[in-house]
Every structure is written in C-alpha cells, then in structure tokens.
N, C-alpha and C positions, 0 to 999 in steps of 0.2 A: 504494500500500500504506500503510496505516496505522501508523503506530510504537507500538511499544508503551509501553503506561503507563511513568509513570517508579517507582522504589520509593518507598514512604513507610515511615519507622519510626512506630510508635505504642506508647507504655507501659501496659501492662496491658490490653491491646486483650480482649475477650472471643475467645475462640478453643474449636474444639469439639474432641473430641476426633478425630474425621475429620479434620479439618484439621494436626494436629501428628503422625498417623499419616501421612498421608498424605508430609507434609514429612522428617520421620523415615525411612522404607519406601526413599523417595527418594537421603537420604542415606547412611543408614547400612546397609551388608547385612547381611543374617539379623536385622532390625530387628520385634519381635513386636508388631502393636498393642496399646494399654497404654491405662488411663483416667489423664490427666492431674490430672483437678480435685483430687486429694488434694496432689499438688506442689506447683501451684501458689497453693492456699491458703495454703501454708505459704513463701511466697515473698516475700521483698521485694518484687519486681517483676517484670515480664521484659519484654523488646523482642521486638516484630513487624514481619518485614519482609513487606510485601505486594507484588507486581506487579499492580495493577489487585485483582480480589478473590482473588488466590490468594496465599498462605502458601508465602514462599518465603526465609525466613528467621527465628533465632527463637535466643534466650539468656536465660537465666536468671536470676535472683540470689535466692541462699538465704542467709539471715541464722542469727547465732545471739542475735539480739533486742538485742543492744549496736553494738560499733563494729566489730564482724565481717560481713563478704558474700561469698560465694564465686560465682563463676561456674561455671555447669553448662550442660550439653549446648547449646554455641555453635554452632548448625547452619545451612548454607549451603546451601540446592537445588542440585545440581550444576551446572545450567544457569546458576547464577548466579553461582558462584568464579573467584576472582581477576579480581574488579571492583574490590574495595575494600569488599564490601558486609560481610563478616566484621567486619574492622577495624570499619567505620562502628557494628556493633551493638553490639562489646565496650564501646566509649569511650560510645557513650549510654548504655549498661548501666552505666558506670561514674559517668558525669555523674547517672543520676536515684540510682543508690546515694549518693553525696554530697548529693543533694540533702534526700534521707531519714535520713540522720547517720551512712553510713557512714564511718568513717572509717580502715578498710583493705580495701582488694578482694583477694582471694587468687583463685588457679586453681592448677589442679594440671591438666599437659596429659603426652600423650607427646611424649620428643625431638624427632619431627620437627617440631612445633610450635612449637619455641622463637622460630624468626623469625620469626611471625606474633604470639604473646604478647607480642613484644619490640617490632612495629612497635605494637600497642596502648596500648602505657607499660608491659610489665611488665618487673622487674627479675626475675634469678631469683635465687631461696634456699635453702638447704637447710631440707628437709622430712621429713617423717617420713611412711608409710603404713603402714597394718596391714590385710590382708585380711580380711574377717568371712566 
C-alpha cells in the first residue's frame, strides 16, 4: 500500500472556490457554499494545507492595513484533527503576518478553544463584541 502524501502549507496558494466549499461543507455543518474571492482579496494572507492535491486545511489573516491581523475561519478536515496540523497553520499564519508588518495577531474563538489558541502562542484578553 502506498502512504499517503505528506501535508505541505503554502501562503497565498490560488485556491477555487470548490475547493474551500468543499473543505468548509466538510468541517463545519449547515456550512452554505459561498464565493471566496471577495475575502480573500481583502486578506493579508492565508495558509493552505494540502494532502497531495486536496485542501485539507486553511486560515486566514485579515488586516486593518496597519499593525493589526486577525485570524479567521482556522479550519481543519476532520480526517485531519489532532495531528498538530491546526497549530502548524495558526503559527505560519502568524510567522508570514510578521513577516508583512504585523505587528499584533488577534483571534476571537469560542471557550472550548482556548487550549488550542493557547498551544499556538495566544495569550487571552478581554474583548469586546457587538452583534450586527
């Protein structure tokens, strides 16, 4: 039997929108396909995890054009959690944000999240949310 491909991350990989549905549908239920490209034009950056050519991992980073970056929709293929492969995306998402001048990363997650935020480098702070 063959083993399968190993992951690679790549920054700013072109990616279709089939592909981030598809990874999306995957992770998150009642997930509606959506057209990506307006996001992530307006994106710092984002990390892609592939296994061989499927999309099986994928994070964000949305800027507010200064020393601000936030982390958005940090998603893992279920086949693929608690490898380490989460972690692995948030810290290169973190690593090309610094590379680009960020010079603070924010998330906003839910509770259960916090150990996984925490194994990444985040400290937590209090914040503020306002529903629109």
């Amino acid at each position: 039997m063959t083993p399968a491909p190993a992951i690679t991350l790549t920054v700013c990989p072109p990616l279709t929108d089939r592909d981030l549905n598809d990874l999306f549908a995957a992770s998150w239920p009642g997930h509606d396909d959506t057209s990506f490209a307006r996001t992530l034009e307006h994106s710092l950056c984002w990390i892609a995890a592939h296994r061989g050519d499927r999309l099986v991992g994928f994070v964000n980073v949305a800027t507010d054009g200064g020393i601000h970056a936030f982390i958005l929709d940090t998603t893992v293929h279920p086949a693929e959690r608690r490898t380490g492969l989460g972690v692995r995306l948030v810290r290169a998402a973190a690593d090309e944000a610094k590379s680009r001048g960020a010079g603070w990363l924010h998330v906003d997650y839910e509770p259960h999240l916090e150990g996984f935020y925490a194994q990444c480098g985040f400290r937590t702070t209090a914040a503020g949310l306002m529903q629109l």
